[in-house]
N, C-alpha and C positions, 0 to 999 in steps of 0.2 A: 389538438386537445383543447377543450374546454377550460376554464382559469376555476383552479381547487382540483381539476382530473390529477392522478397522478399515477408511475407507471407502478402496476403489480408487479411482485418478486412472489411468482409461482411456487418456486422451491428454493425453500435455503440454502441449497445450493449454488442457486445460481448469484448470489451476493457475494460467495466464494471467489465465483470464476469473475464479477466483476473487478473484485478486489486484486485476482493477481493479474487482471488484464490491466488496471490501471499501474500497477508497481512494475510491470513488464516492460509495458510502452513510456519509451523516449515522448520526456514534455517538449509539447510543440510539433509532433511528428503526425499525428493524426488529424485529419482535417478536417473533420466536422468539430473539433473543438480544441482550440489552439494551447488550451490549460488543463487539457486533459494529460494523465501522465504524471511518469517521476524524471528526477533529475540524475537518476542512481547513474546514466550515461556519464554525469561531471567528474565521479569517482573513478570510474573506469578512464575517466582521460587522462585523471591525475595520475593513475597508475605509480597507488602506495596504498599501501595501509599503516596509518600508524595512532598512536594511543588516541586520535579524537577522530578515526574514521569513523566506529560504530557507531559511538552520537552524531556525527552528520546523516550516519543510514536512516539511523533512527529517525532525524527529522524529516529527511526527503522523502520518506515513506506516510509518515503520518500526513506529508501535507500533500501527497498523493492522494489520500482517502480521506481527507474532510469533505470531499464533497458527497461521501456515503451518506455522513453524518448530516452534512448542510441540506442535503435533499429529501431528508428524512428516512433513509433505506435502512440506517441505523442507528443505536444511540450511542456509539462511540465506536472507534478504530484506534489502536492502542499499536504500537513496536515496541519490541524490547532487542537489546543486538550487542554480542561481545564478538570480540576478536578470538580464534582461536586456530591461529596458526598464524603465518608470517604474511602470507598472503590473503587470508578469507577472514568472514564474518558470518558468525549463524544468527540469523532474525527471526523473530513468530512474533505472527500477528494475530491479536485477537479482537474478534469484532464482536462486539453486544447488540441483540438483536431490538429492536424499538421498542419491544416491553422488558428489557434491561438485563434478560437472561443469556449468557456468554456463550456464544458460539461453539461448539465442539464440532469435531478437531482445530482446534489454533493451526493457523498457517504457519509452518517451519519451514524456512529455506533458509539456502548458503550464498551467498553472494561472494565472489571470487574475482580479484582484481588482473588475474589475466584470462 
């Protein structure tokens, strides 16, 4: 590509599926980009949930999708994440599209330590 090219996002959808492919995949696991990825694996090793898991989800998530933001695909990536059960955490992610209107449907998922 050319220097100022940059890649189109056909359908808003497809920012979607980038966004749970980045929170999916294990950082460092994927080869073409070594910071691609979440760390959400280190919680699963820690194998606990307890009163400050959700705000670590919370972070490992957002700093999964700054690069949405850094690359210009969006103009923000947002987590929000409580605990709600002994073992799980419910997160939604909501991402603001470049002209700053909010993504519908929010990402909702459960993340679960076993």
């Amino acid at each position: 590509m050319a220097a100022g090219d940059c890649i189109r996002i056909e359908r808003w959808a497809d920012i979607r599926e980038l966004a749970l492919m980045s929170i999916g995949t294990d950082k460092g696991a994927w080869w073409a980009d070594p910071g691609f990825g979440s760390e959400l694996w280190l919680l699963k090793k820690e194998g606990r949930v307890d009163g400050r898991t959700a705000g670590i989800l919370e972070r490992m998530v957002r700093d999964s999708l700054r690069w949405l933001v850094d690359d210009g695909l969006a103009a923000a990536a947002d987590c929000t994440a409580e605990r709600s059960g002994k073992n799980r955490i419910d997160y939604q992610v909501d991402i603001r599209r470049p002209d700053g209107s909010l993504a519908e449907p929010g990402i909702k998922e459960v993340w679960d330590v076993i």
